[in-house]
C-alpha positions in Angstrom: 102.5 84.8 120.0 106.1 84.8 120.8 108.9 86.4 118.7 110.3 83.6 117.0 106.5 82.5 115.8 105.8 85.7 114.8 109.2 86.1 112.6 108.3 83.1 110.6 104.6 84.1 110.6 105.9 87.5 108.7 108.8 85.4 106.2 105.5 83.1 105.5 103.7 86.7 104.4 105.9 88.3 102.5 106.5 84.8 100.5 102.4 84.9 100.3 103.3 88.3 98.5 105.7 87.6 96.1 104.6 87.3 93.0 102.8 90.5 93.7 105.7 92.3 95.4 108.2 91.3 92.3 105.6 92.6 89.3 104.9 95.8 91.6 108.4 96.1 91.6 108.8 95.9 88.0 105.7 97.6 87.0 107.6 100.6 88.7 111.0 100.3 87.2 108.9 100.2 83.8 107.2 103.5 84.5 109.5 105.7 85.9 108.6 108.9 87.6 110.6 112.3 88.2 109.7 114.1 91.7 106.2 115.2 92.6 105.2 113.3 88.9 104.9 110.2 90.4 101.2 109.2 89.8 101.5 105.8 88.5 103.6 105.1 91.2 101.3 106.6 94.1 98.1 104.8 92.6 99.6 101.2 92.1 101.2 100.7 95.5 97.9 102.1 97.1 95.7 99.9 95.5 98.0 97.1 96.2 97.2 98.3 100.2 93.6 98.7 100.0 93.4 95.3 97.7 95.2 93.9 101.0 92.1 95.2 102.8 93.9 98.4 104.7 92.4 101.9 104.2 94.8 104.7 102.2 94.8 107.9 102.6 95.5 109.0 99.0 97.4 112.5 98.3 98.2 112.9 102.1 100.0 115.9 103.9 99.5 117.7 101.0 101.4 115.9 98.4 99.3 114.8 95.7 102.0 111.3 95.0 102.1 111.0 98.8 100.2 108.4 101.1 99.3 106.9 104.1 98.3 103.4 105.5 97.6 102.5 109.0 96.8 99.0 110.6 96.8 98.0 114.3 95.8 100.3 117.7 97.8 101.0 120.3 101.4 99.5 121.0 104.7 101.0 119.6 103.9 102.5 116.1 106.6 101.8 113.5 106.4 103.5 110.4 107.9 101.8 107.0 108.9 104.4 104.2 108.4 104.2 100.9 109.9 106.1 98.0 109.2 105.3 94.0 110.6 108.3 92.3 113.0 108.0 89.3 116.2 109.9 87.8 116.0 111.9 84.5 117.3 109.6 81.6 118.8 106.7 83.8 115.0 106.0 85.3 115.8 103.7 88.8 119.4 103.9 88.9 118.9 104.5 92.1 116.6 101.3 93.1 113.7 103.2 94.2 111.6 100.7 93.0 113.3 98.3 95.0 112.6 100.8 98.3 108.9 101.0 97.2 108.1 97.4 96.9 110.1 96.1 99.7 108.3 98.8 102.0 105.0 97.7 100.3 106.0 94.0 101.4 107.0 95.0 105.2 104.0 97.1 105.8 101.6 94.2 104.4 103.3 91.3 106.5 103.3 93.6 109.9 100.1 94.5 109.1 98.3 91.0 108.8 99.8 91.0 112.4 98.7 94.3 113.9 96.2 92.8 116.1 97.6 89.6 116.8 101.0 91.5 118.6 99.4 94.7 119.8 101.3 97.1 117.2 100.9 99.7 114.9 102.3 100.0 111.8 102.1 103.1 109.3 103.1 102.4 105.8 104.3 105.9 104.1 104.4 106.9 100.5 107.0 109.5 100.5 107.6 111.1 97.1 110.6 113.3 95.6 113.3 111.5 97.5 115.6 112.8 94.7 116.0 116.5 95.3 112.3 117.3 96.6 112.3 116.6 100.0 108.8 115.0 100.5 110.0 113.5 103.6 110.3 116.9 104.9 107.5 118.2 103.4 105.2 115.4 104.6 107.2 115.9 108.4 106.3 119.6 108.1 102.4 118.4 107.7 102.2 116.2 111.2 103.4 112.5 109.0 105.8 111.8 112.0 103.9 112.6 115.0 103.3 109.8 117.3 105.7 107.6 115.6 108.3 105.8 117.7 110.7 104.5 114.7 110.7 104.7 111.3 112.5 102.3 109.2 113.2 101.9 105.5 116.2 99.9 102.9 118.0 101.2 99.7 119.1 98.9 97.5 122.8 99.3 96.3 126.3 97.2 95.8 126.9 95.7 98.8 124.8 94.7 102.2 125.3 97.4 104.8 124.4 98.6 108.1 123.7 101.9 106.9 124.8 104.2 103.9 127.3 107.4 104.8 124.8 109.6 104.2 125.9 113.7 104.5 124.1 116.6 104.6 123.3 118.6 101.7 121.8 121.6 100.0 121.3 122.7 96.1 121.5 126.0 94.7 120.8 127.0 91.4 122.5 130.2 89.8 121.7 132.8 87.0 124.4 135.1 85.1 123.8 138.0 83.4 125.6 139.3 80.5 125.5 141.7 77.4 124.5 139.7 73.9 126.8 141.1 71.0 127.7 140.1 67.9 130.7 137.7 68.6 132.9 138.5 65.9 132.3 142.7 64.7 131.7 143.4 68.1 133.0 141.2 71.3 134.1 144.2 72.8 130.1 145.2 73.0 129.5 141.9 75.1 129.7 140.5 78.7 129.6 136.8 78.6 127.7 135.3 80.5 129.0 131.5 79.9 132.4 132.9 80.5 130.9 134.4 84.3 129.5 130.7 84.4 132.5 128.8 83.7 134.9 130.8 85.8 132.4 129.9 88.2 133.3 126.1 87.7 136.9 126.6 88.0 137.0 128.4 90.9 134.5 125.5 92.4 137.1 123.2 90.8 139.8 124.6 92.7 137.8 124.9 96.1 138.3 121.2 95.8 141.6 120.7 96.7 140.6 122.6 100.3 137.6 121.5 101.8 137.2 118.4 104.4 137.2 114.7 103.3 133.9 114.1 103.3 132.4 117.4 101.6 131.5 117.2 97.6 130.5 120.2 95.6 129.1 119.4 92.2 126.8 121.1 89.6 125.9 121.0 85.9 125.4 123.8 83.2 121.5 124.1 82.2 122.1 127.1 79.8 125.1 128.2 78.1 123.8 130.5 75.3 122.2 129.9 72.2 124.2 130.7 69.5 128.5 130.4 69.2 127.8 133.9 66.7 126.1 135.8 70.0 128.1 136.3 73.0 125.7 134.4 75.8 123.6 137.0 77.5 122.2 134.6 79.8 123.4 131.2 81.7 122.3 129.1 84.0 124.0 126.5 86.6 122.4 123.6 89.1 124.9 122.8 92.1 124.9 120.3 95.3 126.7 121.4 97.9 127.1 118.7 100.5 129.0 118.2 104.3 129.0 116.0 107.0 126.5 117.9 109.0 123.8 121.0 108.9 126.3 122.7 110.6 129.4 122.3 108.5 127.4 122.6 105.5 127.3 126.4 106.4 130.3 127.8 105.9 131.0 125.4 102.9 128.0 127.2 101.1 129.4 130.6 101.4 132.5 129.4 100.2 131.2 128.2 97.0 129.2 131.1 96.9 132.3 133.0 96.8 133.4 131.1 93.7 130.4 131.5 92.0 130.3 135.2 92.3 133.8 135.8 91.7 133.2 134.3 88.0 129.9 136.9 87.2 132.6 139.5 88.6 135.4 138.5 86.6 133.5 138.9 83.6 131.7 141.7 83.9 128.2 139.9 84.7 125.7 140.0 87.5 124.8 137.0 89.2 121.3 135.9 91.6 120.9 132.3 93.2 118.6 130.5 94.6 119.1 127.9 97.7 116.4 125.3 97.2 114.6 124.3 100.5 114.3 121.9 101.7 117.9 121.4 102.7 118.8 117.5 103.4 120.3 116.9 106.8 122.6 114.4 107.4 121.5 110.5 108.5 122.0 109.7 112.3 121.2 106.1 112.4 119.6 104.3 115.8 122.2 102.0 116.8 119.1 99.5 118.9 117.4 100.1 116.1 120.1 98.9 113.1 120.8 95.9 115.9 117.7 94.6 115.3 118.0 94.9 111.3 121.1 93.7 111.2 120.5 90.0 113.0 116.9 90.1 111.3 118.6 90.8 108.0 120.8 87.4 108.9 117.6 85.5 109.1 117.2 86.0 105.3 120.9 84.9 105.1 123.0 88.4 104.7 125.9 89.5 106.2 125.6 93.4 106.8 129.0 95.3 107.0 129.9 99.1 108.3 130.0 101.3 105.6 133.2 102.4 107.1 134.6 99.4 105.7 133.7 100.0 102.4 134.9 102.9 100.1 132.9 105.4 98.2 129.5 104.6 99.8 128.7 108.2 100.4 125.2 110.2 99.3 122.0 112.3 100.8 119.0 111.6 101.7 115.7 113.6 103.1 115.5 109.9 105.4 118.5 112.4 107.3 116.2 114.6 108.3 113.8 111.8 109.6 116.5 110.2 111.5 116.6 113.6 113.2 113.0 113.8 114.5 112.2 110.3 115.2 114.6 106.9 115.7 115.5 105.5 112.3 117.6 103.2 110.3 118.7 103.2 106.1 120.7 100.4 105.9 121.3 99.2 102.2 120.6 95.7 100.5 123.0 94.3 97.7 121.4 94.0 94.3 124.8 94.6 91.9 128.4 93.8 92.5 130.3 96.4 94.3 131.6 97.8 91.9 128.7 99.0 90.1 128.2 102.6 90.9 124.1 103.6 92.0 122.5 106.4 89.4 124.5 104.3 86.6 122.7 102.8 84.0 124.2 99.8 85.0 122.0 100.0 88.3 119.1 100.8 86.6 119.4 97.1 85.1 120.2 95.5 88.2 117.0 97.2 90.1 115.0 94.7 87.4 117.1 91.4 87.9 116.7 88.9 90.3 119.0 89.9 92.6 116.9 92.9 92.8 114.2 90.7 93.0 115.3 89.2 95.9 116.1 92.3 97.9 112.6 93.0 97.5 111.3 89.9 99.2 114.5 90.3 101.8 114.6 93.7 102.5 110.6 93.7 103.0 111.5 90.6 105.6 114.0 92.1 107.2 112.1 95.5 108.4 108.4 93.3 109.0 110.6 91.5 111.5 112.4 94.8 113.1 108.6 95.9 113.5 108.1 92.7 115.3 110.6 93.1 117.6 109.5 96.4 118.7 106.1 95.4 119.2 107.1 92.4 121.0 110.2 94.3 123.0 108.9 97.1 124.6 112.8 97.4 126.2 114.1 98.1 122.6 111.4 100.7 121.7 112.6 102.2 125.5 116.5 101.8 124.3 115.8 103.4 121.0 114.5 106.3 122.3 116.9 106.9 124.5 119.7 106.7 122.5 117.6 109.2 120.3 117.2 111.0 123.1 121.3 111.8 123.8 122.1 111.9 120.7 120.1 114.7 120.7 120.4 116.5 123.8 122.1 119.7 122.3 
């Protein structure tokens, strides 16, 4: 079969799929699931794969929402990602249902053509996208070995080559005070909310002198109990992102610095926590996103460079998959532009029929990258390479 038969063999696929694809999709966006949670999530889309007649391997690599689906022998083996976990209170602002689905979709259509072009394809469940790492997790446990690209799309508010994505890491961070009565005796107390909010400020500050394309954020989980008792305890959650593993480094210290000169300041001790995995940042294959990007024309979009576009910045565990194996994370349109991802304004657009249609595209537009790495053993070569430089340090 040659390429351009095979393309409209996998558009004639996913179209088979539709219907199925579409209320997957909105069966997820209906059920939304935090990190590691995500049971209904893991169950539907694998019995959507082994109703499609493909063995799953349920709970894989040690992740009870994780799986695994394999179809074809020999040839290049492509892996398509999946991810179907949801954001507290805003559920799929992020469009993860959108990723699921149109993953399901691509790993189905390559798959009913395995044999016919001499490929493998693995389709991957990969859970707690959103802070957890299961990418990492599942790489730690063999889930990338053997695999020559991996490939996956994220839906957002504008059709892209890739998304900007930096590195990252969170930390989470205790005070310790002295509780007192606030009024007879303050002198008694140590605040700990004070410890927590000078903190802020001096993160706040810290803002003005670090590099373009770092962010430092974070949120307060406890701030006392009472306005009567001076807080004896509180609690902070913070992202610390940079352009690279590297960079990230010496930004974390100086954060920590901030942070610890607030428990100081007021007379309150101070323990953190980094949370591991950190997220590295996304090297995308440019053979790779060539193919995605003239495939993604097929389905009739025009992908630009996120350079072109402002504020499409964020982290992803996909990063550290891009760093072990050749892989792409461009992003599909399903709002206007100026509708910000982990919005609840997103969260309605991952249900509408633009989102709809970025599953049936999206899902074409990878099954046909797979294609033309099974067909174009050159490409696979080229990919690899380029990996290969990129990473010669």
């Amino acid at each position: 079969m040659d390429l351009a038969s095979a393309k409209a063999r996998i558009t004639e696929e996913v179209d088979r799929r539709a219907d199925l694809l579409i209320d997957a999709s909105h069966q997820l966006h209906a059920n939304p699931e935090l990190a590691f949670e995500e049971h209904f999530a893991h169950d539907l889309l694998a019995d959507l794969i082994e109703a499609d007649g493909i063995e799953v391997e349920r709970h894989a690599y040690g992740l009870d929402t994780a799986f695994a689906a394999r179809a074809g022998t020999g040839g290049p083996t492509v892996a398509v990602l999946c991810e179907y976990d949801a954001l507290p209170g805003i559920g799929h602002a992020c469009g993860h249902n959108i990723i699921g689905t149109a993953g399901l979709g691509a790993g189905l259509a390559a798959a009913a053509l395995a044999d016919e072009l001499g490929g493998t394809v693995v389709i991957l469940g990969t859970p707690a996208e959103e802070g957890g790492g299961g990418k990492v997790l599942m790489a730690d446990q063999g889930a990338f070995d053997g695999v020559d690209a991996a490939l996956m799309v994220h839906p957002a508010g504008g059709d892209l080559i890739a998304m900007n994505a930096i590195a990252i890491q969170q930390v989470f961070v205790e005070y310790e005070g002295v509780a007192s009565h606030a009024a007879a005796y303050p002198h008694r107390g140590r605040n700990a909310l004070d410890a927590a909010v000078l903190g802020y400020m001096n993160v706040a500050a810290l803002r003005q002198h670090i590099r373009p394309n770092e962010r430092v954020h974070g949120v307060f989980l406890k701030s006392g109990d009472k306005p009567n008792i001076v807080p004896k305890e509180a609690s902070a959650h913070w992202y610390v992102r940079s352009a690279s593993l590297r960079t990230l480094e010496p930004l974390k210290a100086r954060v920590l610095a901030c942070l610890q000169a607030g428990a100081d300041a007021a007379g309150c001790t101070m323990t953190h926590q980094w949370e591991e995995p950190a997220y590295a940042d996304m090297a995308d294959n440019a053979t790779l996103v060539e193919l995605y990007q003239a495939n993604a024309a097929m389905t009739g979009r025009t992908l630009l460079d996120p350079a072109d576009v402002p504020g499409v910045v964020g982290s992803t565990d996909m990063g550290n998959v891009s760093h072990m194996v050749p892989s792409i994370h461009p992003m599909i349109a399903v709002s206007p532009p100026h509708v910000s991802i982990h919005s609840p304004e997103f969260t309605a657009y991952a249900a509408s029929e633009s989102g709809d249609l970025a599953v049936l595209d999206g899902a074409k537009a990878l099954a046909m990258t797979v294609a033309d790495l099974w067909l174009s053993p050159d490409k696979v070569t080229a990919a690899k390479n380029e990996f290969a430089a990129a990473h010669a340090d």
